[in-house]
PDBQT receptor file of N, H, CA, C and O in Angstrom, charges set to zero:
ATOM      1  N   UNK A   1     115.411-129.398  28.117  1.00  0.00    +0.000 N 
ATOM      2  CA  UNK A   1     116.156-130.630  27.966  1.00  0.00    +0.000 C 
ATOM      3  C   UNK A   1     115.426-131.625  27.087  1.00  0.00    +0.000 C 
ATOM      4  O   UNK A   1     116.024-132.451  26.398  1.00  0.00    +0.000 OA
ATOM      5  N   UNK A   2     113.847-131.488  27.151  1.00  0.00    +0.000 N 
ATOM      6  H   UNK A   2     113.361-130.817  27.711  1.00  0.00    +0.000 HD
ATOM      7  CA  UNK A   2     113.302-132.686  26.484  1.00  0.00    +0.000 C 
ATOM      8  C   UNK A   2     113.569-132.319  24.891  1.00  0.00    +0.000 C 
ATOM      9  O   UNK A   2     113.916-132.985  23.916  1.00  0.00    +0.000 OA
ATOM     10  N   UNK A   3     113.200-130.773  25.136  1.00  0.00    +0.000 N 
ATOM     11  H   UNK A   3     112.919-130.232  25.928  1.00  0.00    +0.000 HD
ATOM     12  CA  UNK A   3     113.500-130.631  22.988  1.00  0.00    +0.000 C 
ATOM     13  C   UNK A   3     115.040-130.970  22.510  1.00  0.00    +0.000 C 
ATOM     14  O   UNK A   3     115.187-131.639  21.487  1.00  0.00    +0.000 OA
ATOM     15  N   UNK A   4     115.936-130.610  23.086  1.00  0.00    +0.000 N 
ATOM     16  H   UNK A   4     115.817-130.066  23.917  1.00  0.00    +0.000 HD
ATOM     17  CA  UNK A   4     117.431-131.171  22.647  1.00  0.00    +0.000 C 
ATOM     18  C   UNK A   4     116.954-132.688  22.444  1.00  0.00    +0.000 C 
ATOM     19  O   UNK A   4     116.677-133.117  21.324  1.00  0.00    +0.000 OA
ATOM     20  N   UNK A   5     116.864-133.605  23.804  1.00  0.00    +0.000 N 
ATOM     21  H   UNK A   5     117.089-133.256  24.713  1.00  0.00    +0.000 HD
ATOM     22  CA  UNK A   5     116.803-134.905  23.476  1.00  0.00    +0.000 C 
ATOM     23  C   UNK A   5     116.256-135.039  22.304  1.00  0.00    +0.000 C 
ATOM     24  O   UNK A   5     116.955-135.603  21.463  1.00  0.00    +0.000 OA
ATOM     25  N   UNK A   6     114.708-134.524  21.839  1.00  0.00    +0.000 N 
ATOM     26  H   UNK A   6     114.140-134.065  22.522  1.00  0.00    +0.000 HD
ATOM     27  CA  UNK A   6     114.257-134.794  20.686  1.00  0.00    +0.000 C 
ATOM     28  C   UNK A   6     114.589-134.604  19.254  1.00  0.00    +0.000 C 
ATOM     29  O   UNK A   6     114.294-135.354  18.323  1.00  0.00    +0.000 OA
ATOM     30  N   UNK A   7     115.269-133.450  19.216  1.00  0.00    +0.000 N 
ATOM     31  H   UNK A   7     115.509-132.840  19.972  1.00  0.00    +0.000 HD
ATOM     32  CA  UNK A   7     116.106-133.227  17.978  1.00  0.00    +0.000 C 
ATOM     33  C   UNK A   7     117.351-133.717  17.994  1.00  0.00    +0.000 C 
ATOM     34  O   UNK A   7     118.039-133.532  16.990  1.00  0.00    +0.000 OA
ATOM     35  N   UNK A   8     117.903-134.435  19.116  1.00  0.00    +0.000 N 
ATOM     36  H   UNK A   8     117.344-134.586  19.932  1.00  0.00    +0.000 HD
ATOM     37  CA  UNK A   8     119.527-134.790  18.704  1.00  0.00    +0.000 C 
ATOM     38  C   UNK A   8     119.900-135.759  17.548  1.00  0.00    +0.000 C 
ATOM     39  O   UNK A   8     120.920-135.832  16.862  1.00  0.00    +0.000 OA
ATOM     40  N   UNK A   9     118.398-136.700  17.551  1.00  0.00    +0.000 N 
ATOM     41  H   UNK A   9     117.569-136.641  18.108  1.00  0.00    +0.000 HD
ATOM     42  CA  UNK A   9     118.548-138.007  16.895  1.00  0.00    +0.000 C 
ATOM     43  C   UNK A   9     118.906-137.644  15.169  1.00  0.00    +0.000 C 
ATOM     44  O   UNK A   9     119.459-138.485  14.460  1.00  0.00    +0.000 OA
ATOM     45  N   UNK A  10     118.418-136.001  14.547  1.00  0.00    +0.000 N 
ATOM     46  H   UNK A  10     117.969-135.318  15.123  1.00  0.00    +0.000 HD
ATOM     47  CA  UNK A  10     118.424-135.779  13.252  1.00  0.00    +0.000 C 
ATOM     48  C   UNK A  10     119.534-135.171  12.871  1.00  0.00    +0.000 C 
ATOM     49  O   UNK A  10     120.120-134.351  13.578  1.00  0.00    +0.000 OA
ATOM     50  N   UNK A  11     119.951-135.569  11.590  1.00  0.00    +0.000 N 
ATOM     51  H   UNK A  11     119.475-136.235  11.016  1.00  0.00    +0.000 HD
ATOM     52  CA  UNK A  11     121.231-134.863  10.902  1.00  0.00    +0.000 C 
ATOM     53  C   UNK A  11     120.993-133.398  10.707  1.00  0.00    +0.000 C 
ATOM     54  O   UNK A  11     121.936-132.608  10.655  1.00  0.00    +0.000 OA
ATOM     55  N   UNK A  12     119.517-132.959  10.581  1.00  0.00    +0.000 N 
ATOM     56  H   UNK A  12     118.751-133.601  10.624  1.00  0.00    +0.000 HD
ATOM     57  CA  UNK A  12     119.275-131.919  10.250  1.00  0.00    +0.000 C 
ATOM     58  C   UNK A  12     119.500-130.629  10.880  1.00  0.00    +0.000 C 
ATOM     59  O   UNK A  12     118.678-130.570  11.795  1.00  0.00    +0.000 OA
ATOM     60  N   UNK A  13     120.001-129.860  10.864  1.00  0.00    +0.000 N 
ATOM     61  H   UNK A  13     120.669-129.907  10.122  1.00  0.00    +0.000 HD
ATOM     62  CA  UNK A  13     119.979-128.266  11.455  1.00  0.00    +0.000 C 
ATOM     63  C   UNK A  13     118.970-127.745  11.846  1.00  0.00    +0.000 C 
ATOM     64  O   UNK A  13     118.241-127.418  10.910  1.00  0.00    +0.000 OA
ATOM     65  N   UNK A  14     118.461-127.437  13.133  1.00  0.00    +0.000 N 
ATOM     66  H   UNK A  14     119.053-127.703  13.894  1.00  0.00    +0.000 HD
ATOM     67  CA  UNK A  14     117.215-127.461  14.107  1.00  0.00    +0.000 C 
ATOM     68  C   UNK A  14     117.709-126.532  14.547  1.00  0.00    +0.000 C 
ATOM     69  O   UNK A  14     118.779-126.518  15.156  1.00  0.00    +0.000 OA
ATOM     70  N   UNK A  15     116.747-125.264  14.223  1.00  0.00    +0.000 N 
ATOM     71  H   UNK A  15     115.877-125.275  13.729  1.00  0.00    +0.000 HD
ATOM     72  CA  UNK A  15     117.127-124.170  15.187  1.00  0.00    +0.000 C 
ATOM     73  C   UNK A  15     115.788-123.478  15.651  1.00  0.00    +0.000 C 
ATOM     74  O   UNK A  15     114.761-123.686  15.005  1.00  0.00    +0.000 OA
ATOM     75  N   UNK A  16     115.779-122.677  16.734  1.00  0.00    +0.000 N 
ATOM     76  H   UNK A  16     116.613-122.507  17.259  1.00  0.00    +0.000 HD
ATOM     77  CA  UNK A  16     114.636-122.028  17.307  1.00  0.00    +0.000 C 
ATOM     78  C   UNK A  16     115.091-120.817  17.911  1.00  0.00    +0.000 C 
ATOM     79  O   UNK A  16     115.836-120.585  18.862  1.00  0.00    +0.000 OA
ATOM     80  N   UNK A  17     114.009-119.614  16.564  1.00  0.00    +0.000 N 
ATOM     81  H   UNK A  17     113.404-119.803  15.791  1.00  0.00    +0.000 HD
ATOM     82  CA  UNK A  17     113.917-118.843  17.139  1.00  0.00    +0.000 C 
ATOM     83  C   UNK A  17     112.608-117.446  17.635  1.00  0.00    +0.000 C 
ATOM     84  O   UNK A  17     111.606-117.159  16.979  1.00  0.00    +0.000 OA
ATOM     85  N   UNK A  18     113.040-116.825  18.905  1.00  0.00    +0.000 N 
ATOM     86  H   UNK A  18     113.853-117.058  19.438  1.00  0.00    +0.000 HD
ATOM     87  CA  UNK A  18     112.321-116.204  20.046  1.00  0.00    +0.000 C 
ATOM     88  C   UNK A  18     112.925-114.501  19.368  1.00  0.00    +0.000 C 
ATOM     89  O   UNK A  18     113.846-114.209  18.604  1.00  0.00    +0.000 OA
ATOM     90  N   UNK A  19     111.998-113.764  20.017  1.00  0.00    +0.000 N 
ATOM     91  H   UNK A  19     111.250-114.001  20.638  1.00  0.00    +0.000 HD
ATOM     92  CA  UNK A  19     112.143-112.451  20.028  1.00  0.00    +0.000 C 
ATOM     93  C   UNK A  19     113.390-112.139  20.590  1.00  0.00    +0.000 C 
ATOM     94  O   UNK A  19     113.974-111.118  20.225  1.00  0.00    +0.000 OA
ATOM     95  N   UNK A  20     113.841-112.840  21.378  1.00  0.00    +0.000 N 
ATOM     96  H   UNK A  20     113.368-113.669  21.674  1.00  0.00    +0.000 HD
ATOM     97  CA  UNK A  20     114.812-112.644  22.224  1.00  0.00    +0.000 C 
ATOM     98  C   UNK A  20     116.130-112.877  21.158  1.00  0.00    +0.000 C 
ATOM     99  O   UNK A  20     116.808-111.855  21.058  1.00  0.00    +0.000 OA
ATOM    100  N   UNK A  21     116.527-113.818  20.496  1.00  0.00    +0.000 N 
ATOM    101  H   UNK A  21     115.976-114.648  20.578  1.00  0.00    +0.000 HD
ATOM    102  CA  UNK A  21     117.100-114.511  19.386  1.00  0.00    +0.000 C 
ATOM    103  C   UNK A  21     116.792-115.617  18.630  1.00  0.00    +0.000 C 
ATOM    104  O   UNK A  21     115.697-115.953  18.178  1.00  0.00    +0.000 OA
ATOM    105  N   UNK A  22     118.236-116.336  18.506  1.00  0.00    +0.000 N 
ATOM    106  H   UNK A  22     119.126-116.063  18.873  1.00  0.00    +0.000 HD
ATOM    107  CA  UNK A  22     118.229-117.785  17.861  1.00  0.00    +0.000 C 
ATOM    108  C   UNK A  22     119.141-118.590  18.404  1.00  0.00    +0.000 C 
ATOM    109  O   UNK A  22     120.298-118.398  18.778  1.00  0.00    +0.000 OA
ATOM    110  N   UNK A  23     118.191-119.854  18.384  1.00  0.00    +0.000 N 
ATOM    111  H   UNK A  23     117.251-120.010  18.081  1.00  0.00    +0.000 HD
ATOM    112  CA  UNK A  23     119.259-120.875  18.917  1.00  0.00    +0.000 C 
ATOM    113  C   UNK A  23     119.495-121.889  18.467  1.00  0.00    +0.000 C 
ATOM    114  O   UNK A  23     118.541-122.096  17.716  1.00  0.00    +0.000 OA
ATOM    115  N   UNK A  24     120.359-122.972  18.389  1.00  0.00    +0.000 N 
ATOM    116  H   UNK A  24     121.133-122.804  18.999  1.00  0.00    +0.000 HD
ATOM    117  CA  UNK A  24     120.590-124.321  18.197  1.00  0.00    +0.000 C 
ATOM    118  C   UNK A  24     119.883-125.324  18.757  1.00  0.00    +0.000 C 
ATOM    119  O   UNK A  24     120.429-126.023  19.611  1.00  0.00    +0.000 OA
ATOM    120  N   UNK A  25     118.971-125.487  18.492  1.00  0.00    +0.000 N 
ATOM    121  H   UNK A  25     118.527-124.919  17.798  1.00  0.00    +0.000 HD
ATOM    122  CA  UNK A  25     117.940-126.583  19.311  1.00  0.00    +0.000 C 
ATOM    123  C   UNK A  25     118.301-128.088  19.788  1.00  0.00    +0.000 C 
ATOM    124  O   UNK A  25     117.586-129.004  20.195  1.00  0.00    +0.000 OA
ATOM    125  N   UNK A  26     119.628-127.984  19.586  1.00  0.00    +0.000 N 
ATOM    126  H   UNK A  26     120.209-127.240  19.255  1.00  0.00    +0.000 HD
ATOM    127  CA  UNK A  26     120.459-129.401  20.038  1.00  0.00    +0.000 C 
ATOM    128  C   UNK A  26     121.404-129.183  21.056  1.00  0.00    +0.000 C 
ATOM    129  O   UNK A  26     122.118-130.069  21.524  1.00  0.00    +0.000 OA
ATOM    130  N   UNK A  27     121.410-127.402  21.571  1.00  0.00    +0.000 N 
ATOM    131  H   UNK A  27     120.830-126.681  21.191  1.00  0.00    +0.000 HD
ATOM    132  CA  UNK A  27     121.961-127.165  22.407  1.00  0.00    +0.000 C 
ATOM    133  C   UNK A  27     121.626-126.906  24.023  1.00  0.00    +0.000 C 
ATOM    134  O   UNK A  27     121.057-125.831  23.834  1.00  0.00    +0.000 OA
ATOM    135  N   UNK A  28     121.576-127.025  24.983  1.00  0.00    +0.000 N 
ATOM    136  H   UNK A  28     122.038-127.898  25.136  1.00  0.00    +0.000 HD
ATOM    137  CA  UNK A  28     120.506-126.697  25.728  1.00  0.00    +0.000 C 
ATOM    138  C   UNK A  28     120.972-125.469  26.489  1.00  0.00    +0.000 C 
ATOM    139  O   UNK A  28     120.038-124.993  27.134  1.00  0.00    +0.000 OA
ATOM    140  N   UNK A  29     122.075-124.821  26.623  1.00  0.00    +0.000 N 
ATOM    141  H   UNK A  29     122.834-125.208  26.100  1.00  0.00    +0.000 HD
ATOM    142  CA  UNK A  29     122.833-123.614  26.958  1.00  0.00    +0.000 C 
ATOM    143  C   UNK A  29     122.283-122.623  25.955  1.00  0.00    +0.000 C 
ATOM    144  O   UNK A  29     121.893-121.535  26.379  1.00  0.00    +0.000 OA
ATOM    145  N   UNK A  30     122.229-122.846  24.917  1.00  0.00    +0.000 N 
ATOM    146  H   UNK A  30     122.545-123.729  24.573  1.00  0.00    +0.000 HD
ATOM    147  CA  UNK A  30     121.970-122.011  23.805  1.00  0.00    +0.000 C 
ATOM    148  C   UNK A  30     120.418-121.740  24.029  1.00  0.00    +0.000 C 
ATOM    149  O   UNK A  30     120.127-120.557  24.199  1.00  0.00    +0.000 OA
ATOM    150  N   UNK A  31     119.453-122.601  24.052  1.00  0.00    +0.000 N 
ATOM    151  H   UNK A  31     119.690-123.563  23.913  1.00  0.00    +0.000 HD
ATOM    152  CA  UNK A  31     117.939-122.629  24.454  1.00  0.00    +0.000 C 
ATOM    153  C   UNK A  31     118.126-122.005  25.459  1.00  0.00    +0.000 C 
ATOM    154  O   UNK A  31     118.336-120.824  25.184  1.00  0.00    +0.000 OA
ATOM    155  N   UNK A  32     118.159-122.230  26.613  1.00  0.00    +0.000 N 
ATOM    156  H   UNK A  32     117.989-123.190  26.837  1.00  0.00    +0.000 HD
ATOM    157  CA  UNK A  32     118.480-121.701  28.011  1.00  0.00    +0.000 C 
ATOM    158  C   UNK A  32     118.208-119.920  27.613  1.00  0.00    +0.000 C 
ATOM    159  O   UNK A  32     117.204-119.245  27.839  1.00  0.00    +0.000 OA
ATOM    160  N   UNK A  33     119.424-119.542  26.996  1.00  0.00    +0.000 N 
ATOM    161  H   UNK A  33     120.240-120.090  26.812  1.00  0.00    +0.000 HD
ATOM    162  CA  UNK A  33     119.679-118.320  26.865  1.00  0.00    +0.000 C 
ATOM    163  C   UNK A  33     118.609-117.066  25.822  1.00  0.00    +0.000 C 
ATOM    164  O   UNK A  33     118.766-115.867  25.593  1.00  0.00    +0.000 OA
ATOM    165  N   UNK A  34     117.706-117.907  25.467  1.00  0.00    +0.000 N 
ATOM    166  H   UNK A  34     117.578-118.882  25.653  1.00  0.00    +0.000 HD
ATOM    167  CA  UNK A  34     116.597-117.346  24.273  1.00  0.00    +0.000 C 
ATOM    168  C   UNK A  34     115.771-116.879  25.428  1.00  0.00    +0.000 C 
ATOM    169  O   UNK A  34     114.987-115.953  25.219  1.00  0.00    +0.000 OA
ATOM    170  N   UNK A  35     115.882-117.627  27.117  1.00  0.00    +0.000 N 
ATOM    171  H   UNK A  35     116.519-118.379  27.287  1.00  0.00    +0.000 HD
ATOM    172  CA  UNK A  35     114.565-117.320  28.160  1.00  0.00    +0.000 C 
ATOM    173  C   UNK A  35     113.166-116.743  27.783  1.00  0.00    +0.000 C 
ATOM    174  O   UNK A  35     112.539-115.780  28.224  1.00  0.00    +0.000 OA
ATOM    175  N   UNK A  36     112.865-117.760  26.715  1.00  0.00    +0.000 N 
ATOM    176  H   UNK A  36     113.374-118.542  26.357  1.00  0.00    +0.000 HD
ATOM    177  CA  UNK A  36     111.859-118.169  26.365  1.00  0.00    +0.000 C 
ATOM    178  C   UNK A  36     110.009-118.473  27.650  1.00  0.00    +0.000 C 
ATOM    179  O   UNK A  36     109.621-119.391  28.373  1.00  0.00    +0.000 OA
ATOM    180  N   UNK A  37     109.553-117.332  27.324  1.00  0.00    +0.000 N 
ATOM    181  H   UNK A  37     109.868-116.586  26.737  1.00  0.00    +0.000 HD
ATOM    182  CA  UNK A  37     108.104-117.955  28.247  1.00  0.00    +0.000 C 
ATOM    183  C   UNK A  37     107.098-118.003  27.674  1.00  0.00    +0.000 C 
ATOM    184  O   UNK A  37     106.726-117.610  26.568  1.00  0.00    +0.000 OA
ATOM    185  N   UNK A  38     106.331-118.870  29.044  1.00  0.00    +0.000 N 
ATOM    186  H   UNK A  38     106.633-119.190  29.942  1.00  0.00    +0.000 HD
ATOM    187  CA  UNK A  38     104.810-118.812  28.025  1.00  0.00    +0.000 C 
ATOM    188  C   UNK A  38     104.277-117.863  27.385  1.00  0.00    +0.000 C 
ATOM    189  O   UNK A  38     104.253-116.742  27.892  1.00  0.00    +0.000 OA
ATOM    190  N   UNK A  39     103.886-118.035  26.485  1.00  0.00    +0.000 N 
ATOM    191  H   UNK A  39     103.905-118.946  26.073  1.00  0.00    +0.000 HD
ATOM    192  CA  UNK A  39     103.142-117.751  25.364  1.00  0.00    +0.000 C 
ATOM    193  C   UNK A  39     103.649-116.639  24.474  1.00  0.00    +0.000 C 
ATOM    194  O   UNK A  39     102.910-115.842  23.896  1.00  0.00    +0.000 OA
ATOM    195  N   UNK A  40     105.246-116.650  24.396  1.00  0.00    +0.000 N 
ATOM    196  H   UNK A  40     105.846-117.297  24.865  1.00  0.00    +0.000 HD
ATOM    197  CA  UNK A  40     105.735-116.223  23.638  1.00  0.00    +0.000 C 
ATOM    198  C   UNK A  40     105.636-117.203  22.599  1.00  0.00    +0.000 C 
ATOM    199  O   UNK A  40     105.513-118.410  22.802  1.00  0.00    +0.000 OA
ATOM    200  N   UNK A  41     105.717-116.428  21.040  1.00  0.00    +0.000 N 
ATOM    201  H   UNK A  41     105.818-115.447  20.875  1.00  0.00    +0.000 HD
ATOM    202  CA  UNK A  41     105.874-117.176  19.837  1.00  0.00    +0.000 C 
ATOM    203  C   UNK A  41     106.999-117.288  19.686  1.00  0.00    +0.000 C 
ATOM    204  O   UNK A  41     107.782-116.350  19.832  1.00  0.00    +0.000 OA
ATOM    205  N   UNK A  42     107.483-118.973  19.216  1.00  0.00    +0.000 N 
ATOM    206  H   UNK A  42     106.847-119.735  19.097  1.00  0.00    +0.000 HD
ATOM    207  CA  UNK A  42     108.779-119.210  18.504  1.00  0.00    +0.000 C 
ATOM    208  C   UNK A  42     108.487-119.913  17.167  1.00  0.00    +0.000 C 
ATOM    209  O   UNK A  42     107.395-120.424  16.922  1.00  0.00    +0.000 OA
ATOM    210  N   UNK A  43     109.407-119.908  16.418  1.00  0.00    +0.000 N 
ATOM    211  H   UNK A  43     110.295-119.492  16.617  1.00  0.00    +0.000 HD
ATOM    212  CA  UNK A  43     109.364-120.153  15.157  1.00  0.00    +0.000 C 
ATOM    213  C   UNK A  43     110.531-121.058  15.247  1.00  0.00    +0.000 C 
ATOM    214  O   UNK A  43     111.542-120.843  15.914  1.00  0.00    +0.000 OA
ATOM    215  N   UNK A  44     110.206-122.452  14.253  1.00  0.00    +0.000 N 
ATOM    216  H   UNK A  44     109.384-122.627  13.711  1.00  0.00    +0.000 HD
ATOM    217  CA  UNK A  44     110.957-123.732  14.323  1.00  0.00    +0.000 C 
ATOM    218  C   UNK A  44     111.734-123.479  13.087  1.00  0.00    +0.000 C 
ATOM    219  O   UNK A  44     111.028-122.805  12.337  1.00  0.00    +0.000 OA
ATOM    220  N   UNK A  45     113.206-123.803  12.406  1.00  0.00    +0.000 N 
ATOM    221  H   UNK A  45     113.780-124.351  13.015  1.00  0.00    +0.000 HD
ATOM    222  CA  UNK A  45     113.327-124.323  11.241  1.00  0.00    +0.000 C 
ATOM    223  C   UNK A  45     114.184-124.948  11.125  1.00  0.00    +0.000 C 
ATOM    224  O   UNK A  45     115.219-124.880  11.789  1.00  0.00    +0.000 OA
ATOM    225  N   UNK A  46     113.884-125.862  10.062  1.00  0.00    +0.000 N 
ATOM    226  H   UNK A  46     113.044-125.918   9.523  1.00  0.00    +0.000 HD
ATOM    227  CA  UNK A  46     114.833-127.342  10.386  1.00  0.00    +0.000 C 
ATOM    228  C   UNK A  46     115.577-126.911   8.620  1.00  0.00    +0.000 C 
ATOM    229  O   UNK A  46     115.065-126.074   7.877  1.00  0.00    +0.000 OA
ATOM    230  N   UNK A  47     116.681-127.616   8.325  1.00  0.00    +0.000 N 
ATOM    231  H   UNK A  47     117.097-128.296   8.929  1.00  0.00    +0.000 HD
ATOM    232  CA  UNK A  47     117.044-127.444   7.418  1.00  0.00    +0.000 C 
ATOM    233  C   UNK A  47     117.735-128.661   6.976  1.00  0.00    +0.000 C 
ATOM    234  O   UNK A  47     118.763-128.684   7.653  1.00  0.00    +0.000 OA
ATOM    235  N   UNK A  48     117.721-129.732   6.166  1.00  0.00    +0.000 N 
ATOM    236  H   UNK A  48     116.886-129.713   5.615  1.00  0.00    +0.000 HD
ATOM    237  CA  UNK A  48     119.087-131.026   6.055  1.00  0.00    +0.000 C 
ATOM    238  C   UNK A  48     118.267-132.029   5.304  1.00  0.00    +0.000 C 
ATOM    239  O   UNK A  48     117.122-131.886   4.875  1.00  0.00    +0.000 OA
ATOM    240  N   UNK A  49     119.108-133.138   5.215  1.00  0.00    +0.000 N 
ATOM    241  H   UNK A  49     120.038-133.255   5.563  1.00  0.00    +0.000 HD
ATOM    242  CA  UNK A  49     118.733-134.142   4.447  1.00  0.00    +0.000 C 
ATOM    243  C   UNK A  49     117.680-134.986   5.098  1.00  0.00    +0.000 C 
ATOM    244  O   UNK A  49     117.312-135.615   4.106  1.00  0.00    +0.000 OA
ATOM    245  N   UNK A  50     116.793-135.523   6.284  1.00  0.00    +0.000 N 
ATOM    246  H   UNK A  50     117.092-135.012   7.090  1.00  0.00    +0.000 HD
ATOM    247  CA  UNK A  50     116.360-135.368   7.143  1.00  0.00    +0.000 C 
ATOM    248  C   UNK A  50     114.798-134.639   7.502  1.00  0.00    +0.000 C 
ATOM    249  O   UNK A  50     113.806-135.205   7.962  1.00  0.00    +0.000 OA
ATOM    250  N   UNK A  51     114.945-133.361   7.163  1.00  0.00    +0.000 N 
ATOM    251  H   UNK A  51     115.750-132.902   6.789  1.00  0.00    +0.000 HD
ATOM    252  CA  UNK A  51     114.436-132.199   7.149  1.00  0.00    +0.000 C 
ATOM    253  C   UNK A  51     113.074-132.751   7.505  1.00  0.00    +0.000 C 
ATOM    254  O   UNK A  51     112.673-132.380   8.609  1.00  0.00    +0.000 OA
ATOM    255  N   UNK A  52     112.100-133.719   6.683  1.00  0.00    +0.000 N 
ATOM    256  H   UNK A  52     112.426-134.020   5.787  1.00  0.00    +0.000 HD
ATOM    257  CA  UNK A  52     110.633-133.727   6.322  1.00  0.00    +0.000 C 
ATOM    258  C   UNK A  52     110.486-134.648   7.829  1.00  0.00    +0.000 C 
ATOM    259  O   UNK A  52     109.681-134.085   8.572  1.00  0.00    +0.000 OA
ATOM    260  N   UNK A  53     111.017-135.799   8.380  1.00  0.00    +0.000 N 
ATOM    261  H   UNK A  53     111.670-136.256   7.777  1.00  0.00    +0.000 HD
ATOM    262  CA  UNK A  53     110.933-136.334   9.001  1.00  0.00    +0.000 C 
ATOM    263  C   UNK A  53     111.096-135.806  10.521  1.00  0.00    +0.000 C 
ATOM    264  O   UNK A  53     110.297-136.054  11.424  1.00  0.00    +0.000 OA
ATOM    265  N   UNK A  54     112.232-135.059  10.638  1.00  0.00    +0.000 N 
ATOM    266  H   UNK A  54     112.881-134.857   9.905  1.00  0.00    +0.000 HD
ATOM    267  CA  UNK A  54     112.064-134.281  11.600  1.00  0.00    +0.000 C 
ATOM    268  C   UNK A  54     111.169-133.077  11.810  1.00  0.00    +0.000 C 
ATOM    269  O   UNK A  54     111.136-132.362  12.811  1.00  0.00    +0.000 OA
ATOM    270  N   UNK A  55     110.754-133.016  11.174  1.00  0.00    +0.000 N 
ATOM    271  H   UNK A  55     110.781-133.597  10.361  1.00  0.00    +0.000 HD
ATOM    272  CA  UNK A  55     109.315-131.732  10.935  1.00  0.00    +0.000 C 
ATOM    273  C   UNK A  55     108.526-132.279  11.848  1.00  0.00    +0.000 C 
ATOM    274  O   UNK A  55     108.157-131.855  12.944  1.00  0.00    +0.000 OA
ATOM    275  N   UNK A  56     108.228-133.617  11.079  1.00  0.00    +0.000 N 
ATOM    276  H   UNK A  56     108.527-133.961  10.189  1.00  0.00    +0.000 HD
ATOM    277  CA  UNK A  56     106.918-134.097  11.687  1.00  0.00    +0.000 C 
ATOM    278  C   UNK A  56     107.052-134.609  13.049  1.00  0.00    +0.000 C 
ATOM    279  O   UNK A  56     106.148-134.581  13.885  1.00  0.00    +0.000 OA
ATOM    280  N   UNK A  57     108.563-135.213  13.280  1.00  0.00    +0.000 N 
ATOM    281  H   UNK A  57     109.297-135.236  12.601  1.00  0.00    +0.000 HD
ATOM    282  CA  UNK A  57     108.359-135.895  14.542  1.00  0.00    +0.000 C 
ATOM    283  C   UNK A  57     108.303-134.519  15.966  1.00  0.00    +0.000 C 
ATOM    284  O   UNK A  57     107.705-134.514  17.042  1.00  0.00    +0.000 OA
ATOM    285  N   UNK A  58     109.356-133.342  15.212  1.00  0.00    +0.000 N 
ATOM    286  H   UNK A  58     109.842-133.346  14.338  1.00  0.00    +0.000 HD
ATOM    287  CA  UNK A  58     109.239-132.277  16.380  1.00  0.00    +0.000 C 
ATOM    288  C   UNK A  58     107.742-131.665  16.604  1.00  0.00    +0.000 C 
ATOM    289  O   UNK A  58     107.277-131.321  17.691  1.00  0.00    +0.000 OA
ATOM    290  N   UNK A  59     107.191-131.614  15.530  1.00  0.00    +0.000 N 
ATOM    291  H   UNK A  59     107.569-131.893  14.647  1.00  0.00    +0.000 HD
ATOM    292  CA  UNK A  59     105.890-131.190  15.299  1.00  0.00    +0.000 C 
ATOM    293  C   UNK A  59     104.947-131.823  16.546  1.00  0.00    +0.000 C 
ATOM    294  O   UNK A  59     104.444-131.159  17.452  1.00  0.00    +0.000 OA
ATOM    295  N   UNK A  60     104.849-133.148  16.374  1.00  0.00    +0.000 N 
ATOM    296  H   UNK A  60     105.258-133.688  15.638  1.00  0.00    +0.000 HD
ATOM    297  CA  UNK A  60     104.022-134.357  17.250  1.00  0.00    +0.000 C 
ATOM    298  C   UNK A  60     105.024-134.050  19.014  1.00  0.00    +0.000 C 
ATOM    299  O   UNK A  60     104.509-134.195  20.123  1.00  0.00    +0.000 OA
ATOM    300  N   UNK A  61     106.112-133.729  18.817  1.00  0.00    +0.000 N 
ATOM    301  H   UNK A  61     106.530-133.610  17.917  1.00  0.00    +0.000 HD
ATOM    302  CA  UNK A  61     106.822-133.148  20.604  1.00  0.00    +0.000 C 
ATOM    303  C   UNK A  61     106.118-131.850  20.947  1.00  0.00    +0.000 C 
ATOM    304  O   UNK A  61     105.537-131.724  22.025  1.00  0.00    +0.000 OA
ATOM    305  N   UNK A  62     106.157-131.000  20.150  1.00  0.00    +0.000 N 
ATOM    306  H   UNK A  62     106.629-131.103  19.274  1.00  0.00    +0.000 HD
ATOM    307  CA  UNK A  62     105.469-130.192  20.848  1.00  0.00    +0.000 C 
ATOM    308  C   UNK A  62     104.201-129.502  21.219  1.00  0.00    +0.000 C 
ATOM    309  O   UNK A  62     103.906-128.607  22.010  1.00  0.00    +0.000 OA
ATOM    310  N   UNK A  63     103.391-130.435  20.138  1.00  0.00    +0.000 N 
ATOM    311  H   UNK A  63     103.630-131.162  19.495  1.00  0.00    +0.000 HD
ATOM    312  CA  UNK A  63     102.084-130.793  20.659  1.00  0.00    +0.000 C 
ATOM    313  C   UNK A  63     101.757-131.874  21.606  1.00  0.00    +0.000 C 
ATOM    314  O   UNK A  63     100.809-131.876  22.391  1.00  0.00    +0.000 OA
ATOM    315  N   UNK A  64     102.371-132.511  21.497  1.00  0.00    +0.000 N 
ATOM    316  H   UNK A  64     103.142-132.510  20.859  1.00  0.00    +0.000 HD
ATOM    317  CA  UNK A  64     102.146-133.414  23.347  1.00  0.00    +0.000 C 
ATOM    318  C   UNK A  64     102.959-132.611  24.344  1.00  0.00    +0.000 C 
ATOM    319  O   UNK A  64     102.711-132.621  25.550  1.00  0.00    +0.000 OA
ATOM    320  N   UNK A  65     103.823-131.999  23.856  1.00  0.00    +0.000 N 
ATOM    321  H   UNK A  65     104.025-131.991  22.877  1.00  0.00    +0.000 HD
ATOM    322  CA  UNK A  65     104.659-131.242  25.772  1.00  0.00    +0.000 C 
ATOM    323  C   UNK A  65     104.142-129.890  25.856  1.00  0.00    +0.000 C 
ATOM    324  O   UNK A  65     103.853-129.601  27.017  1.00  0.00    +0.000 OA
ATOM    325  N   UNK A  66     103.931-128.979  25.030  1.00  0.00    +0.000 N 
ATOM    326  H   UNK A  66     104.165-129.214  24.086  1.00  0.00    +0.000 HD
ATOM    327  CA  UNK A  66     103.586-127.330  24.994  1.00  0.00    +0.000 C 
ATOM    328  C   UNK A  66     101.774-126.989  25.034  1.00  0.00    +0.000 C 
ATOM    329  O   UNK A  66     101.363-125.828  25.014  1.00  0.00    +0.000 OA
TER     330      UNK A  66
């Protein structure tokens, strides 16, 4: 729930994906369903007009929450 909150604020296309798949990172059903655990690797990519700013701010979330 906290990463949706954090990416909702950007225009940009935020997606995350797990071995498991890919998801919409503004979705939290969609996250949910990647059942994502520790210390699995995910891979972030943002895509939009936006893009550089939300890098950095998701960047700085999930080094303070993960």
């Amino acid at each position: 729930g906290m990463l949706v909150k954090a990416a909702a604020p950007y225009a940009s296309k935020v997606t995350v994906t797990a071995p498991t798949g890919t998801a919409d990172a503004k979705r939290l059903m969609a996250l949910m369903r990647l059942a994502a655990k520790q210390g699995m690797e995910l891979t972030v990519t943002i895509e939009g007009a936006d893009e550089e700013q939300a890098a950095t701010q998701l960047q700085a979330f999930f080094r303070a929450n993960l």
